[in-house]
C-alpha positions as CSV (number, residue, x, y, z in Angstrom):
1,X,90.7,92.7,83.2
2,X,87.4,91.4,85.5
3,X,87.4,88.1,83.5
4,X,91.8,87.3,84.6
5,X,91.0,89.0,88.0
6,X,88.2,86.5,89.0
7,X,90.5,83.9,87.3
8,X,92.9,84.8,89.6
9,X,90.4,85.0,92.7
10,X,89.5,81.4,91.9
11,X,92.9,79.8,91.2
12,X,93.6,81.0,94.9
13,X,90.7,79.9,96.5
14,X,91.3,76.2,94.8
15,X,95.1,76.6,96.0
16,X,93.9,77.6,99.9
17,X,91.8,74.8,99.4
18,X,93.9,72.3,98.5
19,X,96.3,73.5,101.2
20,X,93.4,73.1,103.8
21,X,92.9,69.8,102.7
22,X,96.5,69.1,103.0
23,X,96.9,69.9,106.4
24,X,93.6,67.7,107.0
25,X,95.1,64.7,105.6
26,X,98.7,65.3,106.9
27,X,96.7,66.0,110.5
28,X,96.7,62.2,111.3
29,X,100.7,62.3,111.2
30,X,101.2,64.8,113.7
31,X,102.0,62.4,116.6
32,X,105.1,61.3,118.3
33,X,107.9,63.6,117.2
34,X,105.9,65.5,114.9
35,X,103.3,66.6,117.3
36,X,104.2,70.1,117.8
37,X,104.8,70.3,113.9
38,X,101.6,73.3,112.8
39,X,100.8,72.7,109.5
40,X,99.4,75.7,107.9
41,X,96.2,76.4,106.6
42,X,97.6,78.4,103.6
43,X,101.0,78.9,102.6
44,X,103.4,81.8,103.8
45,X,105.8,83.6,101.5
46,X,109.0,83.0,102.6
47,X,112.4,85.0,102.3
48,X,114.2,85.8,98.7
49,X,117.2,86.9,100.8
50,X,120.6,85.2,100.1
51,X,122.9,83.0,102.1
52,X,126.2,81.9,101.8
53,X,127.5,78.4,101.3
54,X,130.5,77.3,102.5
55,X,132.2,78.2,99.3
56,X,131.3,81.9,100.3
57,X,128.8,82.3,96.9
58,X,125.4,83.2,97.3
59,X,122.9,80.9,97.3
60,X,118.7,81.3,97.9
61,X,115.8,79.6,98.7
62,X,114.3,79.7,95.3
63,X,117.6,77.1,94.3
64,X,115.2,74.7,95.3
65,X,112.7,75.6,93.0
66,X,110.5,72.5,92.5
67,X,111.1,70.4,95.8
68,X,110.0,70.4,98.8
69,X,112.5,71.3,101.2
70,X,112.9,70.8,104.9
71,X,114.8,74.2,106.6
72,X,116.6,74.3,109.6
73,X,117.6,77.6,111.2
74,X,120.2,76.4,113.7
75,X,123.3,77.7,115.5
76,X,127.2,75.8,116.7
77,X,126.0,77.1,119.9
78,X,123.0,75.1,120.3
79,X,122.8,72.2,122.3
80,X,119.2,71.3,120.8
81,X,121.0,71.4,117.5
82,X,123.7,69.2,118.3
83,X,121.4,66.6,118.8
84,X,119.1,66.9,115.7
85,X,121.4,67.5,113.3
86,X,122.2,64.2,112.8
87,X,119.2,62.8,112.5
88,X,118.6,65.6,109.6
89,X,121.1,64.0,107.8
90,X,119.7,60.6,108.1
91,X,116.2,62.2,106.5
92,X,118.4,63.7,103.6
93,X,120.2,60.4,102.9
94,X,116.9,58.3,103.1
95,X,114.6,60.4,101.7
96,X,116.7,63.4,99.8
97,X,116.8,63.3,95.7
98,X,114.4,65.5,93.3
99,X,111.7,66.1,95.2
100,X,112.6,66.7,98.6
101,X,115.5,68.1,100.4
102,X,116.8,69.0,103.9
103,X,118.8,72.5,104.4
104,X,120.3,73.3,107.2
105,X,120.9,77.5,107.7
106,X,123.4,78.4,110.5
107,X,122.1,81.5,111.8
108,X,123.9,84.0,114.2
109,X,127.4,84.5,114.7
110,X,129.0,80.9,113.0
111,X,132.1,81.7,111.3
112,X,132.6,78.8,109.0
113,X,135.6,77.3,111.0
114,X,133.1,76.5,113.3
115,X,130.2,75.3,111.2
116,X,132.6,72.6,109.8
117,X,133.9,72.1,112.9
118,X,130.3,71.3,114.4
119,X,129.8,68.8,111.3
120,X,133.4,67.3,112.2
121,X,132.0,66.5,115.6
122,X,128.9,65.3,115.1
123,X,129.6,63.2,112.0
124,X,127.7,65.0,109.9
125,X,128.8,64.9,106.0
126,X,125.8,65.5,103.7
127,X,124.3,68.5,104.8
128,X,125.0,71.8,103.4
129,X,127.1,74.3,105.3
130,X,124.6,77.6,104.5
131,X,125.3,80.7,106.6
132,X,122.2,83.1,107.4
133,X,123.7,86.7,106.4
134,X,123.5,88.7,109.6
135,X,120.3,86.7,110.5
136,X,118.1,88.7,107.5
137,X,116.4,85.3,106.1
138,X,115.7,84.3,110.0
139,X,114.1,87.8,111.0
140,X,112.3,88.1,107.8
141,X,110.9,84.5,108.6
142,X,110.3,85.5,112.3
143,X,112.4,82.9,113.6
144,X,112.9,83.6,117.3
145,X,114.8,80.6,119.0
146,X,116.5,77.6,117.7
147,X,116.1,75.1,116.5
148,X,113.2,76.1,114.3
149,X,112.6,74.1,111.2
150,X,110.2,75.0,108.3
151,X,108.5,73.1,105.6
152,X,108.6,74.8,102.3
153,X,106.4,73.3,99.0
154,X,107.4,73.0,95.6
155,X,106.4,76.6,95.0
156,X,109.1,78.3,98.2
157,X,106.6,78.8,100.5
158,X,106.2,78.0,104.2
159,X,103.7,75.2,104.9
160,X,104.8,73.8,108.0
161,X,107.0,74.9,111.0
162,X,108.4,73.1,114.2
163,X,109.8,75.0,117.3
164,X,112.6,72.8,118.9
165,X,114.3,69.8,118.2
166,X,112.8,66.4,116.9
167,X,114.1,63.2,115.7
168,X,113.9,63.8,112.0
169,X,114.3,60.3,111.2
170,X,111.9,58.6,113.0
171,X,108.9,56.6,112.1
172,X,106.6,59.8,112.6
173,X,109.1,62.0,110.6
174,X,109.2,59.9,107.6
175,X,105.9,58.9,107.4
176,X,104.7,63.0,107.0
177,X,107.5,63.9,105.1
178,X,106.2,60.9,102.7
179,X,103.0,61.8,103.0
180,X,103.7,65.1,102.3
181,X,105.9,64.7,98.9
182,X,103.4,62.0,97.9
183,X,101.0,64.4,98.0
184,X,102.2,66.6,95.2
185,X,100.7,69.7,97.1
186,X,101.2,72.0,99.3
């Protein structure tokens, strides 16, 4: 019992560690549009709460298992969201495939007329149409405004988060979120 409790004591202080040095090295991206991006010292434990996609099934977080994900809470009310969203789908479509994609989570009242309405409008094609159930994955996550987008590891948990819009597919952008995957940590 002592001997797998101090195994247990040391396999997280090698994982804070490596998260710690992470950030460090991920630091010297933060400029341009991902300055106000806070990388985390240690990861956070994010929501096991389902969604629904457009097809009305339930979905989760832990569908993508194994990748690094970029979430974005966002609403069809939003004009901050209007504007990012496409550039969201230009990260997917450059940089999406096994080990990193980009979610996007409606959250609020979005009836899904107007969710793929919003998509119509905007252009956007290749971005999932995920509805937040009554907000529960959003106030679990303590996501107060929008947009809000959250970097999740490999492993589901929270390891970056940016308040407000950015350009997701600029230089800066794609540089981290290279950085990041090419890491293989988190």
């Amino acid at each position: 019992m002592i001997r797998g409790m101090r195994a247990a004591v040391l396999y997280l202080a090698a994982a804070l560690g490596a998260n710690a040095a992470v950030a460090q090295e991920l630091s010297e991206y933060l400029t341009g549009e991902m300055r106000g991006l806070v990388l985390h010292d240690a990861p956070v434990a994010t929501s096991d709460l389902p969604f629904l996609r457009a097809d009305e099934t339930e979905g989760a977080l832990s569908d993508y298992a194994g990748q690094y994900v970029l979430l974005n809470f966002w609403a069809t009310w939003c004009a901050p969201c209007r504007e990012e969203m496409p550039s969201l789908q230009t990260l997917q479509g450059a940089m999406g495939g096994a080990e990193f994609a980009v979610v996007t989570l409606a959250t609020g009242r979005n009836p899904p007329q107007a969710i793929r309405r919003f998509f119509d409008e905007i252009g956007v094609d290749a971005l999932p149409q995920y509805r937040d159930i009554n907000q529960q994955i959003a106030r679990e996550m303590g996501v107060f405004g929008l947009p809000i987008t959250v970097i999740l590891n490999p492993e589901g948990q929270e390891i970056a988060r940016l308040r407000g819009d950015a350009e997701w597919d600029s230089p800066e952008a794609m540089a981290l979120i290279e950085a990041l995957v090419a890491s293989g940590e988190g």
